[in-house]
C-alpha positions as CSV (number, residue, x, y, z in Angstrom):
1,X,99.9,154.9,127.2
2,X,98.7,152.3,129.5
3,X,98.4,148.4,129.7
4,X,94.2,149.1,129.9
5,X,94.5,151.4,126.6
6,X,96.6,149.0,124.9
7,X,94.3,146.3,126.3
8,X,91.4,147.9,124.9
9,X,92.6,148.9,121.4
10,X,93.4,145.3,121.1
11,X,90.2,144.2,122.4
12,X,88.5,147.0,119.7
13,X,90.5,145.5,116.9
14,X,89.6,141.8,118.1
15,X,85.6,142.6,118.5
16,X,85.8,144.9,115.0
17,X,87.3,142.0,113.3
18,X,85.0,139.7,114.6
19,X,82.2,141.9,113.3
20,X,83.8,142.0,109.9
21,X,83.9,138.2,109.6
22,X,80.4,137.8,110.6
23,X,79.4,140.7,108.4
24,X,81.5,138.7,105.4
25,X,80.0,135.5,106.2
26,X,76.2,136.9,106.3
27,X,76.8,138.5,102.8
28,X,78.0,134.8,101.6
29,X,74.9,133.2,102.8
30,X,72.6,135.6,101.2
31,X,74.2,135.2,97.8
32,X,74.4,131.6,98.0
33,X,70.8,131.3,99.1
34,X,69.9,133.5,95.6
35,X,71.8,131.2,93.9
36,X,70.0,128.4,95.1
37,X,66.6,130.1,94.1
38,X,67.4,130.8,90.8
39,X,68.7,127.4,89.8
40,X,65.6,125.9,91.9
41,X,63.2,127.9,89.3
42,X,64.8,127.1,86.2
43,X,65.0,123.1,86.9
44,X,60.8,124.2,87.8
45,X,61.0,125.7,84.2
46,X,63.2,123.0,82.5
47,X,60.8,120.0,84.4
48,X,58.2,121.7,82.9
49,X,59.2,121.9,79.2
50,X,60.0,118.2,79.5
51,X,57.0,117.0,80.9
52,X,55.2,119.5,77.9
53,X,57.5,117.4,75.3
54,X,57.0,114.1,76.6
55,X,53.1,114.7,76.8
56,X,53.6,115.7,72.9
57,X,55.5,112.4,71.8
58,X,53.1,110.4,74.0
59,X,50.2,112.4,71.8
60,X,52.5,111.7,68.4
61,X,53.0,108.1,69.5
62,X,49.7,107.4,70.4
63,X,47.8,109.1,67.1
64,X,50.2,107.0,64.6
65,X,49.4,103.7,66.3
66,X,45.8,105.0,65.9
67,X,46.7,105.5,62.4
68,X,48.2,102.1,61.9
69,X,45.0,100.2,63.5
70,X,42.7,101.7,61.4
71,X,44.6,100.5,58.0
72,X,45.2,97.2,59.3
73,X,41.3,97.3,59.8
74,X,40.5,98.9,57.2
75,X,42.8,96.4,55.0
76,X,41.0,93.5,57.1
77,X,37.4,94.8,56.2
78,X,38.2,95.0,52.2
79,X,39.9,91.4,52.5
80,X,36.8,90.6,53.9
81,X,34.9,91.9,51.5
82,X,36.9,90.3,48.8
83,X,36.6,87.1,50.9
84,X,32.5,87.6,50.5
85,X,32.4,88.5,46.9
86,X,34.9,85.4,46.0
87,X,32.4,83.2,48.1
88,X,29.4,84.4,46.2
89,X,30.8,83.5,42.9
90,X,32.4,80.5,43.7
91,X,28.8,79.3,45.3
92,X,26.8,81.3,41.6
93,X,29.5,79.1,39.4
94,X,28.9,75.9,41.6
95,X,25.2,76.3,40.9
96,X,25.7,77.3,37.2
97,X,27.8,74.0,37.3
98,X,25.0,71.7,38.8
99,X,22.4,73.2,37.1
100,X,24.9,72.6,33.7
101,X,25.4,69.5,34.9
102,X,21.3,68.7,35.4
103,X,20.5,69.4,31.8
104,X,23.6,67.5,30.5
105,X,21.4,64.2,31.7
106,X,18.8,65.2,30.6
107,X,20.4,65.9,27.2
108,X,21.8,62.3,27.6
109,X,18.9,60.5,27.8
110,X,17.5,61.9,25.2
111,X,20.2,61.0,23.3
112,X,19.9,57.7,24.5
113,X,16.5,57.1,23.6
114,X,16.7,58.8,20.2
115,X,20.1,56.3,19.6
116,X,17.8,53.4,20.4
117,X,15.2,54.5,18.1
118,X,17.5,54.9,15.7
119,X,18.9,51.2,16.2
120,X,15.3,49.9,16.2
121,X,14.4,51.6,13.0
122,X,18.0,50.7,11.4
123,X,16.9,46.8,12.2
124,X,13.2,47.3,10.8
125,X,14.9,48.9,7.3
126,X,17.4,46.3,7.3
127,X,14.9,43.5,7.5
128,X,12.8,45.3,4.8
129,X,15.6,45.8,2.9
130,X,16.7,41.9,2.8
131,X,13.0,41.2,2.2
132,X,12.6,43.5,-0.8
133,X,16.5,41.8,-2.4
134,X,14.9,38.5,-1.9
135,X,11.3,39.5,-3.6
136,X,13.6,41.3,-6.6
137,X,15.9,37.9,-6.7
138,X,12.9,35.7,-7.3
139,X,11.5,38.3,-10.1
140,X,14.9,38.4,-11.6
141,X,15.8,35.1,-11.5
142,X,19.3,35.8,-10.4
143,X,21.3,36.6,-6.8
144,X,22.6,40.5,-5.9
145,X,26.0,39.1,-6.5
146,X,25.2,37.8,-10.4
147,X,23.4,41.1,-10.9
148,X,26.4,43.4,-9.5
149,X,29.6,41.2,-11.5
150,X,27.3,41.4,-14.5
151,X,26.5,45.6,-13.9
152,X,30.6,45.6,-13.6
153,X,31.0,43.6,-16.9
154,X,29.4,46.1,-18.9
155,X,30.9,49.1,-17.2
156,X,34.3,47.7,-18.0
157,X,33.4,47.2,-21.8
158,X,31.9,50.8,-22.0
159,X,35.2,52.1,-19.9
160,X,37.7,50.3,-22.7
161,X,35.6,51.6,-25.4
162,X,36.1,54.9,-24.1
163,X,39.5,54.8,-23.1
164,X,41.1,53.7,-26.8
165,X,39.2,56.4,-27.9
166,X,40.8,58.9,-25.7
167,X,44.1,57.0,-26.4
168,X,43.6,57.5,-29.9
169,X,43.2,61.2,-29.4
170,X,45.7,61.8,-27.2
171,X,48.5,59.9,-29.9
172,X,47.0,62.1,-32.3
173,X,47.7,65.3,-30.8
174,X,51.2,63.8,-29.6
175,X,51.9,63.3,-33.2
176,X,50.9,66.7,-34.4
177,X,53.2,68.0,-31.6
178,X,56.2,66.3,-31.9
179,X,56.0,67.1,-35.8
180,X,55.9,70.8,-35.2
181,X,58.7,70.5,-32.3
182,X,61.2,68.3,-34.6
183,X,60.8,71.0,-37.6
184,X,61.9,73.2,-34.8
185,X,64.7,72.0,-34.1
186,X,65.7,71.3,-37.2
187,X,65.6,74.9,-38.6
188,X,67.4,75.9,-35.4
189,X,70.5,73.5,-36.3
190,X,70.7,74.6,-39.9
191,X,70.9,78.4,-38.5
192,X,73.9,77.1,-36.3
193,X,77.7,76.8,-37.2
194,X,80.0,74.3,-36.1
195,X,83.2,75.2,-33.6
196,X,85.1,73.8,-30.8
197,X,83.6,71.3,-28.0
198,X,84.7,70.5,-24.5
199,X,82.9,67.7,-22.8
200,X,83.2,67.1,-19.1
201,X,83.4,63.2,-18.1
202,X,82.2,61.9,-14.7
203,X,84.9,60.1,-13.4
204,X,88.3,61.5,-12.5
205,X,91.2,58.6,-11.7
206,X,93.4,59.4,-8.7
207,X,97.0,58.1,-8.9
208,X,98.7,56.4,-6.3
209,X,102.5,55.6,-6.0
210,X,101.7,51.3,-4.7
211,X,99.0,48.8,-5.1
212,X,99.6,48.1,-1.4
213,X,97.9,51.5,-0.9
214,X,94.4,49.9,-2.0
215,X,94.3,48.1,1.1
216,X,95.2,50.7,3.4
217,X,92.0,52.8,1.5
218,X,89.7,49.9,1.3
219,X,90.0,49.6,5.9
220,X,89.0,46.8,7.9
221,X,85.9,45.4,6.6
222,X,85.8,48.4,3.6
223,X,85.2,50.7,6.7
224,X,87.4,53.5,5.5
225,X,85.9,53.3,1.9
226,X,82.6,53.6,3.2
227,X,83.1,56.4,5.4
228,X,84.9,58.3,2.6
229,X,81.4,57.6,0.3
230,X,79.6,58.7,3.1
231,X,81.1,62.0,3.5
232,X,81.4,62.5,-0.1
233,X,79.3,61.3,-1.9
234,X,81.2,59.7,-4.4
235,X,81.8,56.1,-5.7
236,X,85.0,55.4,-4.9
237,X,86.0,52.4,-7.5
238,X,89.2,50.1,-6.2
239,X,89.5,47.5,-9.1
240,X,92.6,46.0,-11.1
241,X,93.7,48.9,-12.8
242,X,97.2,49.3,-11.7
243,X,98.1,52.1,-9.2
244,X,94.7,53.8,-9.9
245,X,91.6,54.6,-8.2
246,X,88.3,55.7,-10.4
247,X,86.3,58.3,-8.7
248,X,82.6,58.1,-9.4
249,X,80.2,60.9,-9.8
250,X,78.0,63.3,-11.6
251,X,78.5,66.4,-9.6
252,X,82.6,68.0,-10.1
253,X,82.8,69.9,-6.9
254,X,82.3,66.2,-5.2
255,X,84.5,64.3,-7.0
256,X,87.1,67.0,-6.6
257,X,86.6,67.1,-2.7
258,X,86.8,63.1,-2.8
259,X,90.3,63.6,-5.0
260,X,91.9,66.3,-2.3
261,X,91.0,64.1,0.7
262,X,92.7,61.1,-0.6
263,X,95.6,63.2,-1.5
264,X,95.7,64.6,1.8
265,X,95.2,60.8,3.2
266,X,97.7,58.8,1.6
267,X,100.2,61.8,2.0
268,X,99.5,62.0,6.1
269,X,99.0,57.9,6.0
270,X,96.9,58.3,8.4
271,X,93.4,56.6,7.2
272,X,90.6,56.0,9.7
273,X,86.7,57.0,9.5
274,X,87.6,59.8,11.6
275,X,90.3,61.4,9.7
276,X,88.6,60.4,6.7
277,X,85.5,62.9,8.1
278,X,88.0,65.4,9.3
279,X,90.1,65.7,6.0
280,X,86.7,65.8,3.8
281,X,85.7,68.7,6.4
282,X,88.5,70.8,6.0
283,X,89.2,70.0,2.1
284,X,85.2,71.3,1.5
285,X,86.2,74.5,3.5
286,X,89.2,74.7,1.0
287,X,87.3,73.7,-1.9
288,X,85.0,77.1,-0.9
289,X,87.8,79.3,-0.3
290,X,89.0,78.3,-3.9
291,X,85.8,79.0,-5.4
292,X,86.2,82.6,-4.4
293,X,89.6,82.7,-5.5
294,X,88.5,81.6,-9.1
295,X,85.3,83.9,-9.2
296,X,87.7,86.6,-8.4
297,X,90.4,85.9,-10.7
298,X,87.7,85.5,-13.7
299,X,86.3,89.0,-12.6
300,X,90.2,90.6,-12.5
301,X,91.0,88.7,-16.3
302,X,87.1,89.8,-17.7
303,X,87.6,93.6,-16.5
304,X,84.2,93.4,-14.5
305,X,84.2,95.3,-11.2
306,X,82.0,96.0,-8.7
307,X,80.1,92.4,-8.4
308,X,78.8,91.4,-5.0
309,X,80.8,88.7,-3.3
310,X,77.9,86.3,-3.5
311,X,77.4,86.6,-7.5
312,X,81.9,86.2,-7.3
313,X,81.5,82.7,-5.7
314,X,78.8,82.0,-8.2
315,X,81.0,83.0,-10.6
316,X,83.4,80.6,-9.1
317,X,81.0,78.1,-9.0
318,X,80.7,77.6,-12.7
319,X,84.6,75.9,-12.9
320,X,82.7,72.9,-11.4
321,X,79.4,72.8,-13.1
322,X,78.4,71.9,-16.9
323,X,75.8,72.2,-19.1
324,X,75.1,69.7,-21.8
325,X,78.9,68.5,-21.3
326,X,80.0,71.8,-21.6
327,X,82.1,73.8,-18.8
328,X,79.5,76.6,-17.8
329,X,82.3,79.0,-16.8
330,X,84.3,78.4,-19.9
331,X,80.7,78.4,-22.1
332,X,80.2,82.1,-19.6
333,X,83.7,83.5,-20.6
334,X,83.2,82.8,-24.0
335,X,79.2,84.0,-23.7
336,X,81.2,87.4,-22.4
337,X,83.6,88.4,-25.0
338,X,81.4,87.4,-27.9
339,X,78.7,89.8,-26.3
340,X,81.7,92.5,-25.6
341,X,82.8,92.2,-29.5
342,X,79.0,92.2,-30.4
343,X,78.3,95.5,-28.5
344,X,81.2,96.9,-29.8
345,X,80.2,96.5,-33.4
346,X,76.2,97.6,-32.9
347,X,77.3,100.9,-30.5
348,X,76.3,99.1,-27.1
349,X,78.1,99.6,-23.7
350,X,80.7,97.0,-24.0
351,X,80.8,97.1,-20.2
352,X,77.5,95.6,-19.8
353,X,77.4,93.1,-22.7
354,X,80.2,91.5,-21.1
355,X,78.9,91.4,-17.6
356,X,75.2,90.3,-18.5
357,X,77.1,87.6,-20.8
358,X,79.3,86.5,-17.5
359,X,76.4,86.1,-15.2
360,X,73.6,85.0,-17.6
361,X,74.1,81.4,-16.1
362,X,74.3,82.1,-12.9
363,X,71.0,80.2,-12.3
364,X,72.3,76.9,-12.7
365,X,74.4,77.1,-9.9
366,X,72.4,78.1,-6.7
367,X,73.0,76.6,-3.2
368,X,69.7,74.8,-3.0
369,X,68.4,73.9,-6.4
370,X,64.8,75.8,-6.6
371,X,63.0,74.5,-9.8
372,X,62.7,77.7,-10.6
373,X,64.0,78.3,-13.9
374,X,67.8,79.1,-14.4
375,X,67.1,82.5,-16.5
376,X,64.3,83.8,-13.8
377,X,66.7,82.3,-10.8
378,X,69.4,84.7,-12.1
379,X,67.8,87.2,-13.4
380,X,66.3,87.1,-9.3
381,X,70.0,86.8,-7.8
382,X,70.9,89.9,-10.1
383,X,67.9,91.7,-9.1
384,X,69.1,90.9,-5.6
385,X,72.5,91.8,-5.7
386,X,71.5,95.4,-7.0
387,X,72.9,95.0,-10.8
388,X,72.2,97.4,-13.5
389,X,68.3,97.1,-14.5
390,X,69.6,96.1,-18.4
391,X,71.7,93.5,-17.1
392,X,69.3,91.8,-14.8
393,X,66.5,92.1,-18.2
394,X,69.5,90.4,-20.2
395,X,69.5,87.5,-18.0
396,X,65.9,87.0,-17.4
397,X,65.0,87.1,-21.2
398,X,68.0,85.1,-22.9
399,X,65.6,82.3,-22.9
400,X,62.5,83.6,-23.7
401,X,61.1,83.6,-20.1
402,X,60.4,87.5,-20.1
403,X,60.2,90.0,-22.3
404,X,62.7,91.8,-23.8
405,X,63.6,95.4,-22.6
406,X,66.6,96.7,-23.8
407,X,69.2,95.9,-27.3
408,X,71.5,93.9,-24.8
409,X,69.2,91.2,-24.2
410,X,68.8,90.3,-27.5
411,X,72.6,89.9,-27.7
412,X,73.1,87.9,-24.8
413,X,70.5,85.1,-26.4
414,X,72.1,85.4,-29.9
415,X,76.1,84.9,-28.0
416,X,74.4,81.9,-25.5
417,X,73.1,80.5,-28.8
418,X,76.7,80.7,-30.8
419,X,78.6,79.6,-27.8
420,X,76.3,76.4,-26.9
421,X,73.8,75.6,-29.4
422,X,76.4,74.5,-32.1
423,X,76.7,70.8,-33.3
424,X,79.2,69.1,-31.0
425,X,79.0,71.4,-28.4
426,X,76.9,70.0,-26.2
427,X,75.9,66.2,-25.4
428,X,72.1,66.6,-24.9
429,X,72.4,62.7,-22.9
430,X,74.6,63.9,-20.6
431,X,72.5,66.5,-19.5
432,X,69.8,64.7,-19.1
433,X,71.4,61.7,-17.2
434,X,72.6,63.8,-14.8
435,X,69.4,65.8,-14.7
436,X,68.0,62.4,-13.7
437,X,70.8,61.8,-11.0
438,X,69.8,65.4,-9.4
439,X,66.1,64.4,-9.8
440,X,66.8,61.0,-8.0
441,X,68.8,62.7,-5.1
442,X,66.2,65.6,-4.7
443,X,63.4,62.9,-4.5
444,X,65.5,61.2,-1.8
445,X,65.7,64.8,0.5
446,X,61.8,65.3,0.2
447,X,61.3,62.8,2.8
448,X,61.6,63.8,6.0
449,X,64.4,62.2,8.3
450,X,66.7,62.0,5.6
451,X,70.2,63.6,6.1
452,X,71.4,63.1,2.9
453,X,70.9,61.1,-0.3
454,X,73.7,60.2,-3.0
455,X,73.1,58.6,-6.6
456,X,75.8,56.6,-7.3
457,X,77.0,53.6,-9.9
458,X,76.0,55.7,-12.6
459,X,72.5,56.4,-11.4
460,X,71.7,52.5,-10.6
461,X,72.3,53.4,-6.9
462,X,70.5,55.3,-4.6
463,X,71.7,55.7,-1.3
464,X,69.9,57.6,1.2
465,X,71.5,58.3,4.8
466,X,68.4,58.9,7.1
467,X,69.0,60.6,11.0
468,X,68.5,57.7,13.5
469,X,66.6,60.2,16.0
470,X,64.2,60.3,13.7
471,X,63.7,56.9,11.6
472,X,63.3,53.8,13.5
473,X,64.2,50.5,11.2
474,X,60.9,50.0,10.1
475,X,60.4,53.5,8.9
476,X,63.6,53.0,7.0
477,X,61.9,50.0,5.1
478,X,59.2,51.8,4.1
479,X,61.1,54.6,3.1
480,X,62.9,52.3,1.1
481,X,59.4,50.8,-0.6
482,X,57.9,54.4,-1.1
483,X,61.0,55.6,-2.7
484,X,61.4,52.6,-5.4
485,X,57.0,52.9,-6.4
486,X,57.6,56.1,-6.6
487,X,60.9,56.2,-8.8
488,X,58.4,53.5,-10.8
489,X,55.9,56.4,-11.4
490,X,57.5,59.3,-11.6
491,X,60.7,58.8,-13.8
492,X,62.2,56.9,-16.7
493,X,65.2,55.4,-16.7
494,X,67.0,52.1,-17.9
495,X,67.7,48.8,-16.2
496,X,67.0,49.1,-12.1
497,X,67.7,50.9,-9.3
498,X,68.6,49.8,-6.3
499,X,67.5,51.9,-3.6
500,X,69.7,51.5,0.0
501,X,68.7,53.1,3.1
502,X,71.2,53.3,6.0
503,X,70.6,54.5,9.3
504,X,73.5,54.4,11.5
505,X,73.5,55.1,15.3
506,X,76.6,57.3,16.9
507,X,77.2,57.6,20.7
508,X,79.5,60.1,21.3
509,X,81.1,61.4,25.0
510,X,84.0,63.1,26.0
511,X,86.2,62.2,29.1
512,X,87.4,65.5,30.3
């Protein structure tokens, strides 16, 4: 082979590779220019969707503002409206108010004119009137003045005349009555029998180890022995008598408080108006707590179960309450087994007997004193407390208030009658005197402003402690002038009273 061939096959391979590379590079350019138009159409497409999406929002956007200005105007137009309507009443009521206001003159000058017409015929009768006294005085002889005191004479003789007549009837009928009540009692004394008494005094005497204690009681000034009376109501008595005291007082459960707190003082030693109104706080919370203690112990020793708490304290109650001088829990224990032995011997539950004969005085000891009668007052508290129906007919009937229902209440009246209604047994004067201590004290607390009221000095004393809030010191004087007329009129009672109101002022802080 030759140069030229080998010349030429190289120059074949150079040229055929140079067409393959331009053949390679023209295939390249076409598929890169299809590329090119294909992503060209779809950004047409995408373009188009986007300007299709935004014209959609811009339509969305554009009816919800539409939306929003027609309620704001619509919103605006029925304000308006209101507006309007508000303005056309206000403007009917402001003529309503002028025209009301128009006929109100004219009503007042009527009224005016018919007052002076009234004044000028109110002259004119006046001046007749005088004329006619003055015709009638020279006719009678006399003045208006000698006629009317000689017209009064003769209605007071006729008034006299009438009145001892009425006077005479009225002693009359007394008379009658008091004859039929005395033969009464009389028959009712002969049908009694005679038996053991207990009489309850009204003064306890609290021992102390020194005279030099006195002083120490007595305070500064008697400050300490005033506050103590204050608090409890109780005449507190610091005389001679060697290494005594004398507590004063119609009501037990007081004088008892009064006796623990001094206890409690002259043990601690201690003895200041504010201790002294501490100890009596706490001993009156003891004093409670022992009530329950007793009414439960009396229920536990009597075999009677079952009683509501409330009646138990009642029942404790009683240790510190008499009737007629007599120990009502002692006169209701004894009430009890005599009804229980009673029972026994007619066939009757024994159970009952003896529980209608504990709590058929339960009356006389309520919280606030009602003036309800004691048989209906218990026979109302047993009624409340859910007792047996025979029971709470016992109690209401064993004075006659109701009538009688069942055999037990009969029994019940018979037992109260042979445990209290015996000569000795009872001291009618004490009953009555501190009937009229109660009565004094109650009078007090109807008044309004008044804290508390205390009868003390054997009823010759009434103090009343009013609330400073509410009474000013001249109220307190005339508080203190009502309560004495009315004492005057409405009770009986020997010697005088002596009626002291005290109104005291407190400021109290505390330095925290």
């Amino acid at each position: 082979m030759g140069i030229l061939e080998i010349v030429l096959i190289i120059a074949a391979a150079i040229i055929g590779a140079l067409i393959t590379w331009f053949i390679a590079g023209s295939q390249q350019k076409g598929k890169a220019s299809g590329i090119i138009a294909e992503a060209e159409a779809k950004a047409e497409v995408i373009r188009k969707d986007k300007e299709l999406q935004a014209k959609e929002r811009f339509m969305q956007l554009k009816a919800e503002h539409e939306k929003e200005v027609n309620a704001k105007n619509n919103h605006i137009a029925q304000t308006e409206s209101r507006i309007k309507q508000k303005e056309q009443s206000l403007n009917q009521k402001m003529e309503n108010t002028q025209r009301k206001e128009n006929e109100l003159d004219k009503l007042k000058e009527q009224y005016t004119r018919q007052v002076e017409a009234v004044n000028h015929k109110k002259e004119e009768l006046d001046k007749a009137l005088q004329s006619q006294i003055k015709t009638l005085e020279k006719v009678a002889g006399m003045s208006a003045e000698e006629a009317k005191a000689q017209m009064i004479e003769a209605l007071k003789d006729e008034a006299r005349t009438q009145a001892m007549v009425m006077a005479k009837d009225i002693v009359d009928e007394a008379k009658l009555t008091a004859v039929k009540d005395a033969k009464k009692i009389v028959i009712q004394t002969i049908q009694r029998t005679a038996a053991e008494q207990a009489i309850e005094n009204s003064v306890s005497v609290f021992h102390i180890e020194s005279d030099e204690m006195k002083g120490r009681i007595i305070g500064r000034e008697g400050r300490n022995i005033r506050a103590l009376e204050a608090a409890t109501g109780i005449e507190i008595i610091v005389d001679d008598t060697p290494e005594a005291i004398i507590l004063s007082g119609f009501d037990p459960i007081r004088r008892e408080i009064a006796r623990l707190s001094l206890h409690r003082l002259v043990t601690d030693g201690r003895i200041h108006p504010a201790r002294i109104e501490e100890v009596v706080t706490k001993v009156k919370k003891q004093i409670e707590e022992e009530i329950v203690e007793i009414g439960e112990r009396v229920c536990i020793d009597m075999g009677i179960h079952g009683l509501h708490p409330e009646l138990v304290r009642m029942v404790g109650r009683m240790r510190y309450r008499s009737s007629y001088g007599q120990n009502l829990l002692q006169h209701s224990r004894e009430v009890a087994n005599l009804c229980a032995t009673m029972a026994a011997e007619m066939g009757l539950n024994v159970k009952l007997a003896k529980r209608a004969g504990l709590l058929h005085d339960i009356g006389k000891v309520p919280d606030d004193n009602p003036e309800t009668p004691h048989a209906l007052l218990g026979m109302q508290l047993a009624e409340k407390y859910k007792e047996h129906p025979e029971v709470v007919n016992a109690i209401g009937a064993h004075h006659d208030e109701i009538e009688m229902n069942c055999l037990i209440a009969p029994v019940i009246q018979a037992c109260d009658a042979i445990s209290g209604s015996r000569p000795g047994a009872r001291r009618e004067d004490v009953e009555n005197y501190i009937k009229r201590l109660k009565d004094l004290e109650a009078m007090a607390l109807s008044y309004p402003g008044v804290e508390k009221s205390f009868a003390i000095q054997a009823g010759r004393e009434l103090r009343v402690i009013v609330e400073s809030e509410k009474i000013t010191d001249e109220q307190a004087d005339v508080l203190s002038f009502d309560l004495a007329t009315r004492i005057q009129k409405e009770m009986t009672y020997p010697g005088q009273i002596k009626i002291t109101v005290i109104r005291e002022k407190r400021a109290v802080n505390f330095a925290k």
